[in-house]
Every structure is written in C-alpha cells, then in structure tokens.
C-alpha positions in Angstrom: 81.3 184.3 137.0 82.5 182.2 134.6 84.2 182.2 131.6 82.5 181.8 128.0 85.3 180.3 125.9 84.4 176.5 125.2 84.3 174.6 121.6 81.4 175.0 119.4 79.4 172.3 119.1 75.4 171.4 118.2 72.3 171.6 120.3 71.6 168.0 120.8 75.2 167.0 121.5 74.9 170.2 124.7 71.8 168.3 125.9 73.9 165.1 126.2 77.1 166.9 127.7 75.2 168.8 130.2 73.8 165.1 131.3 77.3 163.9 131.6 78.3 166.8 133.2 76.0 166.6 136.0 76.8 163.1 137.0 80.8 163.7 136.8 79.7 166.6 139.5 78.4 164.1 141.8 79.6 160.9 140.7 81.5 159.2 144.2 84.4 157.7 141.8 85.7 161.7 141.8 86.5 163.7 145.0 86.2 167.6 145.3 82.9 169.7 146.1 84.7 171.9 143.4 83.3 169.8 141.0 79.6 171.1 142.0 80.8 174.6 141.3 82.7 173.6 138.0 79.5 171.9 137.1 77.3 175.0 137.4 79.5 177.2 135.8 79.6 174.5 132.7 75.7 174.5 132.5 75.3 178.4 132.1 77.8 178.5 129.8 76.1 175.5 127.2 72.5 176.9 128.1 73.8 180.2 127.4 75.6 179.7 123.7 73.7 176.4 122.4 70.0 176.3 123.8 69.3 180.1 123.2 68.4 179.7 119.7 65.4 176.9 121.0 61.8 178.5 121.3 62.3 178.1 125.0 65.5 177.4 126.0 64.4 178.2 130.1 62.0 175.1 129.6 64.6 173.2 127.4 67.6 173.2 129.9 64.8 172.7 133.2 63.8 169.6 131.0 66.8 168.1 130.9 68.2 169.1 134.2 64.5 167.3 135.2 65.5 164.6 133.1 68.7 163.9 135.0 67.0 163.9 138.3 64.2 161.1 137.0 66.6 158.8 134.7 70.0 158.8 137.5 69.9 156.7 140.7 72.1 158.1 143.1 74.2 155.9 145.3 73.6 156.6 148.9 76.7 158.8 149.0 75.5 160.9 145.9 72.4 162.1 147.2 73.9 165.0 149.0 75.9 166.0 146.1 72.8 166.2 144.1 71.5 168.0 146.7 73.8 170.5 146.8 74.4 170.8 142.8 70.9 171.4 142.3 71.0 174.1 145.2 73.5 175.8 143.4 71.7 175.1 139.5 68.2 177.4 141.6 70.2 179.5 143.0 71.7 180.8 139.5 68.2 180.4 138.5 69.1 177.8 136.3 66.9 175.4 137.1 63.0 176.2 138.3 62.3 175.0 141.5 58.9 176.1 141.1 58.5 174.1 137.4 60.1 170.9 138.9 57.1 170.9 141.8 54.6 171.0 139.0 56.0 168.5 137.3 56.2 166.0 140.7 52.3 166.9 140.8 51.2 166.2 136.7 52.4 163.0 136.9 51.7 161.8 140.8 55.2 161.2 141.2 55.1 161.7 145.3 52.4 159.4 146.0 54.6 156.6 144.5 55.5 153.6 146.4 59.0 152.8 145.2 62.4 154.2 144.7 61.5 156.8 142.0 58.6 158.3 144.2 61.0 158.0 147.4 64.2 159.6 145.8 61.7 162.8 144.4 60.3 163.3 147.6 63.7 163.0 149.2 64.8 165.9 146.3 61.7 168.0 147.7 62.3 167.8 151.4 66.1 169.0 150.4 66.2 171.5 147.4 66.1 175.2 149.1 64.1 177.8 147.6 66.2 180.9 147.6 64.0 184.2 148.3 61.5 182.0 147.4 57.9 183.7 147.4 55.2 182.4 150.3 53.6 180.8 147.0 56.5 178.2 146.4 57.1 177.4 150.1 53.7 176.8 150.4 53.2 174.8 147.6 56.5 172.6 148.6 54.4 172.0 152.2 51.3 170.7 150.7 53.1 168.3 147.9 55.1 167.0 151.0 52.5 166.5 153.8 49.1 167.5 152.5 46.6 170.3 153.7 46.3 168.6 157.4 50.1 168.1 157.9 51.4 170.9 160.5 55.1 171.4 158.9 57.9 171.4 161.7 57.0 175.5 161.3 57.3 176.0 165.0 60.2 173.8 165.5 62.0 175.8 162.8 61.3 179.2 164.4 62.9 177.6 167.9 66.2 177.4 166.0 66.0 180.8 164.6 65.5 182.5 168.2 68.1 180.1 169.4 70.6 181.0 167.2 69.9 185.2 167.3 70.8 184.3 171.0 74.5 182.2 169.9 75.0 185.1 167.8 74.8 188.0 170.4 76.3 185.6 173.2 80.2 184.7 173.4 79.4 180.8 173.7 81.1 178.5 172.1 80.4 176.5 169.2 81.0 173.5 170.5 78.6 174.0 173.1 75.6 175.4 171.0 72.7 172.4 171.0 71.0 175.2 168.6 73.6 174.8 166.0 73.9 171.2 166.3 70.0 171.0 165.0 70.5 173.4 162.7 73.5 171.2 160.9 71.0 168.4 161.4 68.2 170.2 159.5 67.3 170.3 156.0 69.5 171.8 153.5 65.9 173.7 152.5 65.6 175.0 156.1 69.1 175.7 156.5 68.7 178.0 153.4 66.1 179.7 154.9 67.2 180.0 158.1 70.3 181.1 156.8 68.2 183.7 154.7 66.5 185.2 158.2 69.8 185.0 160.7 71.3 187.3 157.6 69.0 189.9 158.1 69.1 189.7 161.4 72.9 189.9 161.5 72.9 192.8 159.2 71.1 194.6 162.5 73.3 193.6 165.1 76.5 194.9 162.6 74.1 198.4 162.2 73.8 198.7 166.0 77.1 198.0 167.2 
C-alpha cells in the first residue's frame, strides 16, 4: 500500500513528525481529502521503521495518535477531517479504537463539562468500528448514553430495510428519503450499515 522509502531519522523526532503530520492532514489552510490518505500511509510507514524497536510500539504510536486527539482543537471545519483520518488510522488497525474508549473512561473524560469532554464525545459518536466485535459496540453505547439509554438501535435497522428495498427497486436517488438519513447519519453507523448492505448485496449479485 504504500511505499517504504523515507529518510532515516530518530524515534523521538517520528513521534513529533507523525504529530505534524496529522494536522497537515486535516488542517483547513490545505485542500484535498488526498491528504487523509497521504497521511495514513506516512503513519504506517514511521510506526513501521522507527517505533518497532520500542517495547510496545502498538501502545507507543496509539499514545501519540491519542495525544493528537487531546492536545489539537479542531476548528469547526476540521472536525470531519479528523473524523475521517482517524476512520482510516482504525481501519489499518493503526490506531485502537477499543484502547482509545478505555482511555475516555480512566480518566472521566465524557462526563466533562467543557470543550475537551465535548470534542471526545463528539470523536465517540463518530469514529466507526470496522468488524468491530459486539464487545466494542457495546462498550461505545454505554460510555455514550449509559446502561438506561435505548441507542437509536431501532431507528438504525429502519434504514437498513429501507435501503435493501432502494437497492432491489429501480428508484432514483434523488428520490430515496432512506438514503438522505443515511448521509445524515453517523459516520460510525454509516460504517456499519455500510458493513450489513455489503453482505446483503453480495446475495442479490449470487442470486441474479
């Protein structure tokens, strides 16, 4: 995927460049969602080549990839470039969803009453979990509404069915209300939607 020839350079000096590099990938003063893939591609490469050689290099790059996520306050405009970097960073499994909730939870971060609490939460409603286990999505439910909070569950299933029945119609786009929610969802429960509609696909493609 991507290519491994970049200058050599020290451990501590990677940390700080993969920092930089993440906010040149969602910075608004640059244009381009290539920059998200660019990004991505970067990271694996320095976590690779210059954080192997650290006890744990996993927990060392998900440190400072957590690091970026605490320290940075996104402008408005930013968010959904984070969003979608950090979609891409789990679904290389280069950063931990799983690790990031637990680290919300050691230190209370939800339950805080100003920006930093409000831009996490914002991170947990949005970062999919790519064939995440039943564990994970779980846990993400609980940390974002509690044990008595009924997640939109029910709501998310009425897209699904809606959209199995745009996909084995001939209606237009333009005139599906189920896609429209589903743009308007979640990039989490797009992921996952996106997830079941492809197994569901495969079986349409299998019977025709």
């Amino acid at each position: 995927l991507c290519s491994n020839d970049i200058i050599k350079f020290s451990q501590d000096f990677a940390a700080e460049l993969i920092l930089l590099v993440l906010e040149w990938g969602i910075t608004r003063f640059r244009e381009g969602i290539f920059r998200i893939y660019v990004a991505v591609c970067f990271i694996y490469n320095i976590s690779s080549q210059y954080l192997k050689e650290v006890e744990d290099d996993n927990e060392t790059l998900q440190n400072i990839l957590v690091q970026f996520l605490d320290v940075y306050s996104p402008q408005e405009e930013e968010l959904n470039q984070i969003i979608r970097l950090y979609g891409e960073l789990i679904r290389f499994n280069l950063f931990n969803h799983n690790s990031y909730v637990r680290f919300l939870i050691a230190r209370n971060v939800l339950s805080q009453q100003n920006e930093r609490g409000q831009k996490h939460r914002k991170y947990l409603e949005e970062f999919p979990i790519p064939g995440g286990s039943k564990y994970e999505h779980n846990q993400r439910r609980v940390s974002l509404y509690g044990l008595q909070k009924i997640d939109d569950v029910k709501q998310t299933l009425e897209v699904v069915e809606g959209l199995k029945q745009f996909l084995s119609s001939n209606q237009s786009e333009q005139n599906s209300e189920e896609l429209s929610v589903f743009k308007s969802k979640s990039l989490y429960y797009r992921a996952m939607i996106s997830e079941w509609l492809s197994v569901y696909s495969k079986g349409l493609f299998q019977e025709a």
